[in-house]
N, CA and C of each residue as an Amber inpcrd file, in Angstrom:
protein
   672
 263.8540000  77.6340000  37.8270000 263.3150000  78.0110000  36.5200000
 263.3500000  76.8130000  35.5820000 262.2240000  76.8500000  34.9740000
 262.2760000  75.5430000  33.8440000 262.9990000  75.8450000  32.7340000
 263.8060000  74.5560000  32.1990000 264.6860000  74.8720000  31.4350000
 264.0620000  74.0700000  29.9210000 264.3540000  74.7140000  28.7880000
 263.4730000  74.2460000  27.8300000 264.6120000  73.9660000  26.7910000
 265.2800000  72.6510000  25.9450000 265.8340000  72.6800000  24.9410000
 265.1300000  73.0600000  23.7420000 265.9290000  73.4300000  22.5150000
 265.2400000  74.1640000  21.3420000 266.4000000  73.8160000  20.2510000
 266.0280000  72.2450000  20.0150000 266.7580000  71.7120000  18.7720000
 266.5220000  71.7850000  17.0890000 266.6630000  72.7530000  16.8400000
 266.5060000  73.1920000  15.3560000 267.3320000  73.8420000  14.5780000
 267.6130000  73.0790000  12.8540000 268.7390000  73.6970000  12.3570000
 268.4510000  74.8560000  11.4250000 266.8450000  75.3560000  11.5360000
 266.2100000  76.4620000  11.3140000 266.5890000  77.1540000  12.1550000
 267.4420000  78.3190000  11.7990000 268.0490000  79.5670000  12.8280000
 266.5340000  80.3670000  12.9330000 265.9230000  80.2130000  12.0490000
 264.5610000  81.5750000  12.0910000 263.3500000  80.9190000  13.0010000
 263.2310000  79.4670000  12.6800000 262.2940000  78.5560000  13.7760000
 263.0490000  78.7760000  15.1350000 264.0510000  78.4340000  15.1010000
 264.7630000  78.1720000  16.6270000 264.8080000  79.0040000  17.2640000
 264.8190000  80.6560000  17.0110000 264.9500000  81.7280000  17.3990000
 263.6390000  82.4970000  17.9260000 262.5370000  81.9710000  16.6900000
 260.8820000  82.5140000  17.0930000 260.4500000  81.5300000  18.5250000
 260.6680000  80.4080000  18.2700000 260.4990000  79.3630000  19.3360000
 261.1130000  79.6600000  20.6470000 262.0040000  80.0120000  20.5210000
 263.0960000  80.6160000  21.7750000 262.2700000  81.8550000  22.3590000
 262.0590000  83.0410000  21.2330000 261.4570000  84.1010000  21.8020000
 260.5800000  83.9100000  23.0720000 259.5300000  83.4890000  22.0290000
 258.0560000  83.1290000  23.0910000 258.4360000  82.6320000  23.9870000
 259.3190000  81.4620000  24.3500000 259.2050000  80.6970000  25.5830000
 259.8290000  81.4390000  26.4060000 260.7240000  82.2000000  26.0760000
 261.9690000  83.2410000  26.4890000 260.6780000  84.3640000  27.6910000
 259.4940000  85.0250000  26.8900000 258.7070000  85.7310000  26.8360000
 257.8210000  85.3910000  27.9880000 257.6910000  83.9250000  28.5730000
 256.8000000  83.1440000  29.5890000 257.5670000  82.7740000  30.3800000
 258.8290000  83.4430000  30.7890000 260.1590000  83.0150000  31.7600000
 260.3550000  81.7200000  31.3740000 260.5950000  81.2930000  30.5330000
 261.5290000  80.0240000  30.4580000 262.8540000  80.4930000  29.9100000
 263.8590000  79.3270000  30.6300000 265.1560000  79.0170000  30.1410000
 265.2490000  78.3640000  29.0310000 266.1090000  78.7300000  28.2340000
 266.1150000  77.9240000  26.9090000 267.6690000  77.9930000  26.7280000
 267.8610000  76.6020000  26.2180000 269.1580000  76.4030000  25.5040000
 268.5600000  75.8910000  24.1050000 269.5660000  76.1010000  23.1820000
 269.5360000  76.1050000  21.7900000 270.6660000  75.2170000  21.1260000
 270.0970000  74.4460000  20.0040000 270.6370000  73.7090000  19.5950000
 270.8310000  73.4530000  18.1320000 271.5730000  73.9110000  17.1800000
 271.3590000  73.5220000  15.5490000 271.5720000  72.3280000  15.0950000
 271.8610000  71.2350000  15.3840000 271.7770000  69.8110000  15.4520000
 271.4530000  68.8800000  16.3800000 271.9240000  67.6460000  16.0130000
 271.3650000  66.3280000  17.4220000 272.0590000  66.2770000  18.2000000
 273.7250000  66.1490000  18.1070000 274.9840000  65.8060000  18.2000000
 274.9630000  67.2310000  19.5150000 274.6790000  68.5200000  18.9370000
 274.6710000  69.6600000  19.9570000 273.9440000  69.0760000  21.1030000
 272.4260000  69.1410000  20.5030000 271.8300000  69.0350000  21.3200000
 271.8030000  68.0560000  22.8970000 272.5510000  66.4180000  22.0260000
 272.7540000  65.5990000  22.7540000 273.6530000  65.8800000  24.2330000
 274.6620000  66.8150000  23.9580000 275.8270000  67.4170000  24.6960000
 275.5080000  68.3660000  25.5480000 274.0120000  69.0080000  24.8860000
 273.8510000  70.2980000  26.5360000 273.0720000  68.6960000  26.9400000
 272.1180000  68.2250000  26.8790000 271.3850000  67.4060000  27.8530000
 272.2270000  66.3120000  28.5560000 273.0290000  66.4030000  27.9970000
 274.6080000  65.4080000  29.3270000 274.8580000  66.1540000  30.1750000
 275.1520000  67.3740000  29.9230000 275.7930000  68.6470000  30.7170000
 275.0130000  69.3930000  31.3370000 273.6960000  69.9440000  30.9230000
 272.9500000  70.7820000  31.2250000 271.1480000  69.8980000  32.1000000
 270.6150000  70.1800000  33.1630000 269.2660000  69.8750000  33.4510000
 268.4240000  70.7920000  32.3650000 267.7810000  69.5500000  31.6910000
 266.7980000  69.7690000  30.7290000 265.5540000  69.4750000  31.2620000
 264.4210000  70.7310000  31.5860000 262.7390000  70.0800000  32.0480000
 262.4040000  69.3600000  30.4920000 262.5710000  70.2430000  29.6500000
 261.6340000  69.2930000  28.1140000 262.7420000  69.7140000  26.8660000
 262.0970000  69.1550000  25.8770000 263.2380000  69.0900000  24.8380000
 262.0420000  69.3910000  23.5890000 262.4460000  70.4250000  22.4500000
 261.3710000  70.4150000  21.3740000 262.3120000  70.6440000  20.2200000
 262.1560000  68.8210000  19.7800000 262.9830000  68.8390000  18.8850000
 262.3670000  68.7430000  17.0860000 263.7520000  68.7300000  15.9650000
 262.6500000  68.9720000  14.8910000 263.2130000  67.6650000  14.2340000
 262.9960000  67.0910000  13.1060000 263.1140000  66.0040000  12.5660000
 264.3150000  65.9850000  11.6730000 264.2490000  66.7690000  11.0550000
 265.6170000  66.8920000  10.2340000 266.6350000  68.2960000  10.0760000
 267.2380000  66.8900000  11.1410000 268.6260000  67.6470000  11.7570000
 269.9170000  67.1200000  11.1730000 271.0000000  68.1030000  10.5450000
 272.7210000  67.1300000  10.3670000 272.7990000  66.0530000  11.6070000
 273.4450000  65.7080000  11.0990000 274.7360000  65.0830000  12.0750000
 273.8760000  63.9500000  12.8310000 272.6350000  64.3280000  13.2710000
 271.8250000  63.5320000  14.2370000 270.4290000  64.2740000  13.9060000
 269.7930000  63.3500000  13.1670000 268.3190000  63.4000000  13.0140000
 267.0480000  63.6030000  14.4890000 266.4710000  64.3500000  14.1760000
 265.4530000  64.1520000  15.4210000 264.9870000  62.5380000  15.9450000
 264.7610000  61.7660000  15.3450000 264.8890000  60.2700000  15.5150000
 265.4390000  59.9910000  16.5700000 266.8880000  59.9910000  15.8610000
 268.0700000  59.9420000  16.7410000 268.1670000  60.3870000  18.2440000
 268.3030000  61.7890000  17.9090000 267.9660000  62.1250000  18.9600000
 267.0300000  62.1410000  20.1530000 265.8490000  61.8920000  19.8180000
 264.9560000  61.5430000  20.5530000 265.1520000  60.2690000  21.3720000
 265.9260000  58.9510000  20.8660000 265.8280000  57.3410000  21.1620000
 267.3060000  57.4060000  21.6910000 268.1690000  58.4010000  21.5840000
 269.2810000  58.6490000  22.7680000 268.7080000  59.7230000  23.9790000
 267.6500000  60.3650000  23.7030000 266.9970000  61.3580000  25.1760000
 266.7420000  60.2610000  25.8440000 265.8080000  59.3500000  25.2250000
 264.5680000  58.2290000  26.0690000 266.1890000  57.0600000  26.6100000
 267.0670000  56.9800000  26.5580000 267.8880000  56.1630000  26.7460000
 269.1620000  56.7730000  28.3410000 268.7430000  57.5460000  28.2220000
 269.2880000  58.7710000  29.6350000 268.9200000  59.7370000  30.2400000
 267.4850000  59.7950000  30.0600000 266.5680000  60.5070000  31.0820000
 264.9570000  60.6250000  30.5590000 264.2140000  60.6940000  31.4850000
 262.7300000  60.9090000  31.1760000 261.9470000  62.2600000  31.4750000
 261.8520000  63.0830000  30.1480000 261.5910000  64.0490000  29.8440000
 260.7840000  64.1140000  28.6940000 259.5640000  65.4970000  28.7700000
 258.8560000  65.6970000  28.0370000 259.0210000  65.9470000  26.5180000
 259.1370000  65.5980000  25.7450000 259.6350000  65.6630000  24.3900000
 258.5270000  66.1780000  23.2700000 258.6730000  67.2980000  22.6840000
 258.1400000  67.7870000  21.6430000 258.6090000  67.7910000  20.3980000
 257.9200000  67.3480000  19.1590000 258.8330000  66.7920000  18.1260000
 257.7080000  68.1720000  17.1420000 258.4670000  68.7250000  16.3500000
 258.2270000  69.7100000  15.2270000 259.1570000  69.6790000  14.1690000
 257.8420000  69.4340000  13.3570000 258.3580000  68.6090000  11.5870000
 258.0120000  69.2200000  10.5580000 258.2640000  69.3230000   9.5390000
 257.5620000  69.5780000   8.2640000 256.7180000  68.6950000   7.8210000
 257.6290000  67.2600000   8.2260000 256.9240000  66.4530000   7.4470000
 255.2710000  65.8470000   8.2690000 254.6570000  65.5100000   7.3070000
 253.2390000  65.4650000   7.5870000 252.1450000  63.6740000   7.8560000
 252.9410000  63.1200000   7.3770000 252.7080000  61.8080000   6.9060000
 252.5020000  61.4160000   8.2720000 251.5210000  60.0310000   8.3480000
 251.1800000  59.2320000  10.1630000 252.2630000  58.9040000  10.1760000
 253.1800000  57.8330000   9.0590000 254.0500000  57.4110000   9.4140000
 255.3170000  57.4740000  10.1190000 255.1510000  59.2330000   9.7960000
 256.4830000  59.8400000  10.9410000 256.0500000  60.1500000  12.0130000
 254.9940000  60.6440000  12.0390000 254.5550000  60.4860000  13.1880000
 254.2720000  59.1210000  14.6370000 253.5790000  58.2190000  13.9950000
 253.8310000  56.9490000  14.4600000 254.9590000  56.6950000  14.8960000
 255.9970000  57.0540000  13.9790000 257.5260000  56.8810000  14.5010000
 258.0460000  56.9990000  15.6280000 257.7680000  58.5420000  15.5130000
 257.7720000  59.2510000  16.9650000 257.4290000  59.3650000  18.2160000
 256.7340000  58.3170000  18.1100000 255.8440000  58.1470000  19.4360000
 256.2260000  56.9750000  19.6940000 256.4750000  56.0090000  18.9270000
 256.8650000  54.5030000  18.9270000 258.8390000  55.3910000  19.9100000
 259.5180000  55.8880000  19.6590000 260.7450000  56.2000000  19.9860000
 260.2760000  57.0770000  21.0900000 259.2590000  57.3800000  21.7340000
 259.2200000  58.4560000  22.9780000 258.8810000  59.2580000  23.1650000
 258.5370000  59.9930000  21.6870000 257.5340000  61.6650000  21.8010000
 256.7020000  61.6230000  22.5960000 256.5610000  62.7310000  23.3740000
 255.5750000  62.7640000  24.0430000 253.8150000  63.7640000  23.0070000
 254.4580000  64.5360000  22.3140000 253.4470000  65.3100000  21.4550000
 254.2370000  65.7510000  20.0640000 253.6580000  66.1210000  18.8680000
 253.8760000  65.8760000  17.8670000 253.2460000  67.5050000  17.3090000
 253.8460000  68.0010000  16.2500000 253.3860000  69.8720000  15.9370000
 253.8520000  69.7590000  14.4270000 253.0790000  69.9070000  13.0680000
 253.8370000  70.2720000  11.7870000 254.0150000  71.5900000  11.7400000
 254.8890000  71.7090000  10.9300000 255.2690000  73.0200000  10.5720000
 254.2290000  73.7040000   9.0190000 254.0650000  74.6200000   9.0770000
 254.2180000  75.8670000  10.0210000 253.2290000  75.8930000  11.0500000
 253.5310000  76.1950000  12.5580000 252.3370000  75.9020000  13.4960000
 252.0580000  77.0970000  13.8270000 251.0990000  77.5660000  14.7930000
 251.1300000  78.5340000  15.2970000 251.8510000  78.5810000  16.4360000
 252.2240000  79.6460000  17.0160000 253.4080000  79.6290000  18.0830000
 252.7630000  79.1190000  19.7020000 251.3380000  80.0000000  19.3100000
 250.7280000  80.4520000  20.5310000 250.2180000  78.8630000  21.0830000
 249.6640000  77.9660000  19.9470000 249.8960000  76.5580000  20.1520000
 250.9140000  76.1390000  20.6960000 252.2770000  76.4930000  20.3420000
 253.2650000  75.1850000  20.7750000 253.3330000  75.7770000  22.4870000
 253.1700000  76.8920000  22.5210000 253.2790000  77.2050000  23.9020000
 252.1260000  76.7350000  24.8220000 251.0650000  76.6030000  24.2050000
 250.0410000  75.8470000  25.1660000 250.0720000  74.2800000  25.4960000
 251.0110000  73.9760000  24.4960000 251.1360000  72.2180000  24.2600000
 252.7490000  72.1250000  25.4840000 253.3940000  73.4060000  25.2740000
 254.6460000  72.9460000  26.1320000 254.3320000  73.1400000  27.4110000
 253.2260000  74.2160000  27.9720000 252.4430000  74.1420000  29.5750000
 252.0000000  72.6180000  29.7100000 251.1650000  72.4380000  28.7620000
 250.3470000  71.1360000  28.7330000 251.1420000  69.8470000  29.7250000
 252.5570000  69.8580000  28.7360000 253.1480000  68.7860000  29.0970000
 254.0640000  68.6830000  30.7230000 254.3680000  70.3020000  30.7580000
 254.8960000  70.2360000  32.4030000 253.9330000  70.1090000  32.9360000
 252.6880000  70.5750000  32.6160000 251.9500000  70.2650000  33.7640000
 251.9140000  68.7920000  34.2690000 251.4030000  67.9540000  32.9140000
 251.8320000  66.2710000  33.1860000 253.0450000  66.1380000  34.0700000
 253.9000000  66.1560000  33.3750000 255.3040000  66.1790000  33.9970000
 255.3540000  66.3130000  35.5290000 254.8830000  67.4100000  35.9740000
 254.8080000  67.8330000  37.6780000 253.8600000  66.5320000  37.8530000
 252.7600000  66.4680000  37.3960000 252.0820000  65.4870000  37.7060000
 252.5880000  64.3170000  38.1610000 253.1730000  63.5500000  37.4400000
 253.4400000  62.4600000  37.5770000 255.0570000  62.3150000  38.4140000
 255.7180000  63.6640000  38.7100000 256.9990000  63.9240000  39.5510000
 257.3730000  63.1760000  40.6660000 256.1730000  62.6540000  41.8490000
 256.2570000  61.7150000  42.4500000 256.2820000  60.6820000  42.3210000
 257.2050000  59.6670000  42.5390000 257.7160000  58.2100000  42.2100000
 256.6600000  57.3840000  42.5810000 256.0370000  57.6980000  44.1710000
 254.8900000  56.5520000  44.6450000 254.1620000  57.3360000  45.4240000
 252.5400000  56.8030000  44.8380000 251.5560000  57.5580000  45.2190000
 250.6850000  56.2100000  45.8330000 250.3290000  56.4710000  47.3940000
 249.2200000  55.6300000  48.3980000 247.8770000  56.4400000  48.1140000
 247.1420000  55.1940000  47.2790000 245.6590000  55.5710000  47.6100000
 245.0080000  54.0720000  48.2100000 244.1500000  54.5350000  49.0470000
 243.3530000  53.1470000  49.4440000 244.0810000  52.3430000  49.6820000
 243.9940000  51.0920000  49.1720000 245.0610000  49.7760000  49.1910000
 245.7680000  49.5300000  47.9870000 245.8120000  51.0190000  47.2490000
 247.0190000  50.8890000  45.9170000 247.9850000  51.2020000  46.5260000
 249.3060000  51.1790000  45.8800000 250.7280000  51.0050000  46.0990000
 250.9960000  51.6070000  44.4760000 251.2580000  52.8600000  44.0320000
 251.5480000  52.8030000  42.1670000 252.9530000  53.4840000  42.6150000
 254.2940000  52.7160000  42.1750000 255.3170000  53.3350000  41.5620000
 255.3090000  53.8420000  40.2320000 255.2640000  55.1980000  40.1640000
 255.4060000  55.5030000  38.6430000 256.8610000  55.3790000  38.2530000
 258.1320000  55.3160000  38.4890000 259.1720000  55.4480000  38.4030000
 259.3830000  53.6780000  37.6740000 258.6710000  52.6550000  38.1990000
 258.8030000  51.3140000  37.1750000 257.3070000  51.1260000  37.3140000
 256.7190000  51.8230000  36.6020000 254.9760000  51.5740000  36.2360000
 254.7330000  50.3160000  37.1170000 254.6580000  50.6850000  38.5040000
 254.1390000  48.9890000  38.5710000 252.6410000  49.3960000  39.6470000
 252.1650000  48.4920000  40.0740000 251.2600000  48.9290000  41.0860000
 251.0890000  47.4690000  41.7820000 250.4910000  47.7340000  43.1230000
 250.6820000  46.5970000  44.0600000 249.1930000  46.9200000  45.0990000
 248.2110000  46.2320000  44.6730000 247.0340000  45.9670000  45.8560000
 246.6940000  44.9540000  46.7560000 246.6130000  45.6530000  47.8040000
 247.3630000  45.1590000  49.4900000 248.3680000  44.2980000  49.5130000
 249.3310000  45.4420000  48.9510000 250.8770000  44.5970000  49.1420000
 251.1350000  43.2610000  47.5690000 250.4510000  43.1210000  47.0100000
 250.3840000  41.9520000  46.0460000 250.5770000  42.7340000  44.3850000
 251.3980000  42.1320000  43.7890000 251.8750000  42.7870000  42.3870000
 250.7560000  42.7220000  41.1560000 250.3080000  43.4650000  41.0730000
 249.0540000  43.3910000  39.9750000 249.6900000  44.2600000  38.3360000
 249.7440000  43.4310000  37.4400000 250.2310000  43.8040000  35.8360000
 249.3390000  44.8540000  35.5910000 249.8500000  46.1420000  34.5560000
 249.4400000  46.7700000  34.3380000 249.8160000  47.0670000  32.7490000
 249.4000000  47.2330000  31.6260000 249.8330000  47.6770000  30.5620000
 250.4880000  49.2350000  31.0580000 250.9440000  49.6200000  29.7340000
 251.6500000  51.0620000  30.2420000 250.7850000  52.3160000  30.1360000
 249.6910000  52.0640000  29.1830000 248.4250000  53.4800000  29.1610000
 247.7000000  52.9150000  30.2650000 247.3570000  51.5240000  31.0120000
 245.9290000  51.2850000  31.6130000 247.1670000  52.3160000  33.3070000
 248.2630000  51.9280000  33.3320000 249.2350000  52.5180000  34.5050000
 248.9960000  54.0680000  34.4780000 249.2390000  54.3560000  33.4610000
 249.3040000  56.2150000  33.8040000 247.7400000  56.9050000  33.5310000
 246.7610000  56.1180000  33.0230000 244.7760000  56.3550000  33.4370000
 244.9870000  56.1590000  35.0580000 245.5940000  55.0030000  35.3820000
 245.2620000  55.2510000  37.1540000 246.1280000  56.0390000  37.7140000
 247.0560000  55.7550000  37.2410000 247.5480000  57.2150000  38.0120000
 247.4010000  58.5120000  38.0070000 247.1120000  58.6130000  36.7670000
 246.5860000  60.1350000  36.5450000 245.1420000  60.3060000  37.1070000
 244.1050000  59.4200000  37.3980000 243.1300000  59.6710000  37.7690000
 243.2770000  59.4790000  39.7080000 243.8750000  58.6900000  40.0850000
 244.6760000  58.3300000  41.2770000 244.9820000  60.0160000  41.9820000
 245.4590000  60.6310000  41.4990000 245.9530000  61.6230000  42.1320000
 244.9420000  62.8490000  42.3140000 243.7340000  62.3440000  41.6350000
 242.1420000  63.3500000  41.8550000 241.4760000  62.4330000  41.9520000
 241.1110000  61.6070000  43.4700000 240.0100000  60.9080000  43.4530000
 238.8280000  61.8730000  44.0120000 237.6560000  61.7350000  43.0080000
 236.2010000  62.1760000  43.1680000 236.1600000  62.9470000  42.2210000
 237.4960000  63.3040000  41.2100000 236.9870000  64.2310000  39.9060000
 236.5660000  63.5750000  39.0690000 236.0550000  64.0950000  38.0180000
 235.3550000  63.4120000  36.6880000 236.2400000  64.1290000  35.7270000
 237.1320000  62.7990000  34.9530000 237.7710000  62.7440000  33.8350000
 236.8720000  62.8330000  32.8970000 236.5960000  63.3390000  32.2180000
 235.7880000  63.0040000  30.5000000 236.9410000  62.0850000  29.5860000
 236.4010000  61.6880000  28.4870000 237.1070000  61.0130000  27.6670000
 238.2540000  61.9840000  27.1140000 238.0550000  63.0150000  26.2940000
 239.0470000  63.6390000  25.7550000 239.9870000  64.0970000  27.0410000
 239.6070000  64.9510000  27.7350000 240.4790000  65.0370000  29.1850000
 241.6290000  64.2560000  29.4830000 241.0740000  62.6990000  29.2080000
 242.0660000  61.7110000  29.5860000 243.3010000  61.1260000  27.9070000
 242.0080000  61.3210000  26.9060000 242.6860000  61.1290000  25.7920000
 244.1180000  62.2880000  25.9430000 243.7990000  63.7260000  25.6360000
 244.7600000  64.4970000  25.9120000 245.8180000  64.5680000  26.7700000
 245.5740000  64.2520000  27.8360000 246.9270000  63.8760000  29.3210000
 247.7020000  62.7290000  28.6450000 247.0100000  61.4820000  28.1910000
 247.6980000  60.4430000  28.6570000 248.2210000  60.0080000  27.3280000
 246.9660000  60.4010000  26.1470000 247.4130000  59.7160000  24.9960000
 248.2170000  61.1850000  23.8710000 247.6010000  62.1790000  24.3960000
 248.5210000  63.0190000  23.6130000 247.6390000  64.4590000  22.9130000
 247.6030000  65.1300000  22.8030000 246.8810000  66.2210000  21.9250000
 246.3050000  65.8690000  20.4700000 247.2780000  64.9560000  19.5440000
 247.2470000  64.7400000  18.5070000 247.0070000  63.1140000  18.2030000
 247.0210000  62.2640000  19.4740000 245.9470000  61.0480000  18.9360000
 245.1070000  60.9530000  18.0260000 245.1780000  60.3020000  17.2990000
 244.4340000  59.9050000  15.4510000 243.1020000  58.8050000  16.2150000
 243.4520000  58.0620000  16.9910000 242.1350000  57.2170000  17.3020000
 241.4450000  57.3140000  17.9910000 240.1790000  56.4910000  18.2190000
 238.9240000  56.4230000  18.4520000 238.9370000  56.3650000  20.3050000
 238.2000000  57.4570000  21.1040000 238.5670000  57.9360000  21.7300000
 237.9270000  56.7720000  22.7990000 237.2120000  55.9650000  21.9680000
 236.7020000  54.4540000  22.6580000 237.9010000  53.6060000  23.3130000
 238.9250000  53.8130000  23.2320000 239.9230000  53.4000000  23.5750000
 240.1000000  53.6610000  25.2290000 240.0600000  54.8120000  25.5950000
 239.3610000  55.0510000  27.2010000 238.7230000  53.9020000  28.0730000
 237.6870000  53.7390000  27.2860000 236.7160000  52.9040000  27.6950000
 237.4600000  51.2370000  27.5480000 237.6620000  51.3530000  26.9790000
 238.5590000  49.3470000  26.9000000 239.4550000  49.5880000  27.8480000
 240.4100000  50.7190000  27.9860000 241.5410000  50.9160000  29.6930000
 240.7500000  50.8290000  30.7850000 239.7670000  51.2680000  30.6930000
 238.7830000  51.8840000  32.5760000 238.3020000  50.3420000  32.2260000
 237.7490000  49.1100000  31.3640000 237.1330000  48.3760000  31.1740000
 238.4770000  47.1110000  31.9820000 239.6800000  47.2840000  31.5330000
 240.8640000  46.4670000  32.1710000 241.0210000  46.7030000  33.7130000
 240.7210000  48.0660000  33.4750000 241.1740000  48.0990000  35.2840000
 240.0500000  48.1320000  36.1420000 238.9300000  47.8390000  35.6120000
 238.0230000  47.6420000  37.1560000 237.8920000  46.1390000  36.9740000
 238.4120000  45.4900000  36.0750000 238.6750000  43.8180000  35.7900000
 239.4430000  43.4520000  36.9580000 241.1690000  44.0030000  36.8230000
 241.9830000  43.9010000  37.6180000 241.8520000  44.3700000  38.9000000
 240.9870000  45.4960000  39.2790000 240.7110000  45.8520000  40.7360000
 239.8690000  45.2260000  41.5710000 238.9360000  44.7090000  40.3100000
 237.7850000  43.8490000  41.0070000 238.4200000  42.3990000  41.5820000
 239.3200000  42.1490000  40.6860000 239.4870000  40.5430000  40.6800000
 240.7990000  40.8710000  41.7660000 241.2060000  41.9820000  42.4500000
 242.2710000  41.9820000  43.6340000 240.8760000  42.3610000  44.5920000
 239.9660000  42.6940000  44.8740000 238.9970000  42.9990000  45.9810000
 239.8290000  44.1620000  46.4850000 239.7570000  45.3010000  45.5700000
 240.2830000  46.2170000  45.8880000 239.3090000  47.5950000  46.8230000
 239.7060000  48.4800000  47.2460000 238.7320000  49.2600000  47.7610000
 238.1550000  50.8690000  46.7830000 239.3890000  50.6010000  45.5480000
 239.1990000  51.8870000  44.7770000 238.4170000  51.2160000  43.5350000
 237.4930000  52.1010000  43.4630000 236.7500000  51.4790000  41.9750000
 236.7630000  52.9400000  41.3100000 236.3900000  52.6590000  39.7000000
 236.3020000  54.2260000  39.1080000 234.7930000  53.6360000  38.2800000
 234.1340000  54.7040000  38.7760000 232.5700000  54.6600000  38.2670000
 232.0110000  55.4040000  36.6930000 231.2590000  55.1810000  36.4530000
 230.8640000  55.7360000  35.5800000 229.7740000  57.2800000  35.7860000
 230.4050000  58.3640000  35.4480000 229.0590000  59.5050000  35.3750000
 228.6370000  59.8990000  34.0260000 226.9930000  59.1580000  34.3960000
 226.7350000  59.5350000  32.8800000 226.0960000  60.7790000  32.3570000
 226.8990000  60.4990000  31.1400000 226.8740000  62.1220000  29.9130000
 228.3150000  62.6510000  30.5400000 228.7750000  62.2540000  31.3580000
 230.4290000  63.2350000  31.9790000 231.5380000  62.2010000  31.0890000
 231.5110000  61.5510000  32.0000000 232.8070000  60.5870000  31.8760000
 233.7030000  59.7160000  32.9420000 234.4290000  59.7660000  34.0350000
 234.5890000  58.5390000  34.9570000 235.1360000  59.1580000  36.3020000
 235.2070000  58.3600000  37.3050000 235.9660000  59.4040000  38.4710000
 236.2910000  57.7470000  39.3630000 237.3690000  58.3410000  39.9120000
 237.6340000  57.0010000  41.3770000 237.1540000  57.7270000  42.0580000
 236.9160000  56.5840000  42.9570000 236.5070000  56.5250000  44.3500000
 237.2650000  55.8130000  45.4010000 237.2030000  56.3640000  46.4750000
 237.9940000  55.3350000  47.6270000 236.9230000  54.7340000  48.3790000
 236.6110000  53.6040000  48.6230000 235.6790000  52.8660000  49.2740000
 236.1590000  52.6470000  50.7660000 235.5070000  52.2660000  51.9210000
 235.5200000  51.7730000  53.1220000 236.6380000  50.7970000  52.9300000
């Protein structure tokens, strides 16, 4: 059973939040500070963590940049506050997705599927396609045996597209998986990653290319 933390020093948030997930068989542990929270995830297997920003003792901040420091897990951050700048924050320290308050519920529960699903996704450490080699466990990737650099979004576009070769990603599709639900920018950004990596695949004489379908959006292929 997936186990879901629920760090909030809102007893009435923490409790509605609990319900629902409670309601879709999840496990939930509960937490009214950071300091708590920090102590079931030492002690306890945590699948994701949905934490809120202002917490005693240990701020969501906090807490979040001690999660990312002893395990890699899906992280949901729910705030009042509204500003990019906290947001930015949050993502700069490890969030994986970002929710103001007051949200709707039925949202945070589609955003917390969202992210196990990623999560399962990417569960395997090393995935063989063609003449790739991708450890996701140290983002690296290696074509025919040879170490090829990867930024850390152009790594998880191939891998995430890596693990469905012949589907067609659309832009938002991939924006949403990789960059987040709540990405603020220009979704052209896709296009400059798929633009790096058929650079780097081309210039290894690789056998996987990812094509363009037009009016869709992109798909690999495994070549001869």
């Amino acid at each position: 059973m997936v186990t879901i933390l629920v760090a909030d020093d809102d007893k009435n948030i923490r409790e509605l939040i609990s319900v629902v997930l409670k309601n879709e068989n999840f496990n939930i542990k509960k937490a009214s500070n950071g300091q708590q929270a920090i102590d079931i995830i030492e002690n306890e297997k945590i699948d994701l963590a949905i934490v809120d920003i202002m917490m005693p003792i240990k701020d969501g901040y906090t807490l979040t940049k001690e999660i990312r420091e002893c395990c890699d897990i899906p992280i949901l951050m729910v705030t009042a506050k509204r500003e990019s700048y906290d947001k930015l924050k949050g993502f700069e320290l490890g969030i994986d997705d970002y929710m103001v308050k007051p949200f709707d519920v039925l949202e945070l529960l589609a955003r917390v599927k969202a992210m196990l699903r990623r999560c399962k996704m990417f569960s395997s450490d090393i995935l063989n396609i063609g003449d790739l080699e991708l450890n996701h466990s140290e983002y690296s990737l290696k074509i025919k045996g040879e170490n090829v650099n990867l930024a850390s979004k152009e790594f998880q576009v191939l891998f995430k597209m890596s693990n469905f070769p012949g589907k067609i990603f659309t832009r938002n599709e991939l924006i949403e998986n990789i960059w987040g639900i709540d990405y603020m920018g220009d979704n052209r950004t896709v296009d400059v990653h798929i633009k790096r990596l058929r650079e780097k695949l081309q210039k290894s004489r690789s056998n996987i290319s990812i094509n363009t379908v037009r009016g869709l959006g992109y798909k690999l292929e495994v070549g001869k």
